[in-house]
N, C-alpha and C positions, 0 to 999 in steps of 0.2 A: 504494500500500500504506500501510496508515495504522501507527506508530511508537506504539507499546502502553507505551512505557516514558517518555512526559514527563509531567515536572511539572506541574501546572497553578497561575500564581498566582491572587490574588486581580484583578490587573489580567487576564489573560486568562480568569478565569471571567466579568469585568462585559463585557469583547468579545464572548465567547460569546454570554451573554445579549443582548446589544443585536441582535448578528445576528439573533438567533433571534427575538425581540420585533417589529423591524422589516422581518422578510424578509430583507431585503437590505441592506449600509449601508455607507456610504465610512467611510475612515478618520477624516477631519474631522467626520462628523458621531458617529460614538463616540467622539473625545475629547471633543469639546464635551459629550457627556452624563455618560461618569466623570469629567467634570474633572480632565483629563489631557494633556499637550501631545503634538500632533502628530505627534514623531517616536517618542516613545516606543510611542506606540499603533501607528505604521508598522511597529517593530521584532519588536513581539508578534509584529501579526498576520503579518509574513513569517514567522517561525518556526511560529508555528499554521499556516503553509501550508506549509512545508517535513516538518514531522509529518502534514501530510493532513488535520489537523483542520479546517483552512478552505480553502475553493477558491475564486480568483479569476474571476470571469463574466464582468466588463467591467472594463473600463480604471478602477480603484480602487475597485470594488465586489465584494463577498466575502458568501458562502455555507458553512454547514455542509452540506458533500457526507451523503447519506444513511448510507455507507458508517462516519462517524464517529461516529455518534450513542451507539453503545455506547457510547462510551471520555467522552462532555463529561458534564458534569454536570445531574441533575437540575432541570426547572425547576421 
């Protein structure tokens, strides 16, 4: 069930996009591109996935589930 009432920052709108841009994409290579360290980016995106907004596929590789697209932001 996807969670209607988070915030979104500016650090998790450029996640969003990276996913979205790249298909698919590990945590390491979205900080590398907001220029953003590591765990913060880990941090995000486990909350983006506790909200439902991102779904984890494989072993540190993440997806916008279809189900959330109402709720991200415009690209």
């Amino acid at each position: 069930m996807i969670e209607t009432e988070i915030h979104l920052t500016r650090t998790d709108e450029k996640i969003i996009t990276e996913i979205r841009s790249n298909g698919r994409a590990t945590v390491s290579l979205i900080a590398d591109i907001i220029d953003r360290h590591d765990q913060h980016v880990r941090e995000r995106v486990q909350r983006l996935e506790e909200h439902g907004v991102l779904v984890n596929v494989a072993p540190y590789l993440y997806d916008t589930p279809e189900q959330a697209q109402e709720y991200l932001p415009e690209e």
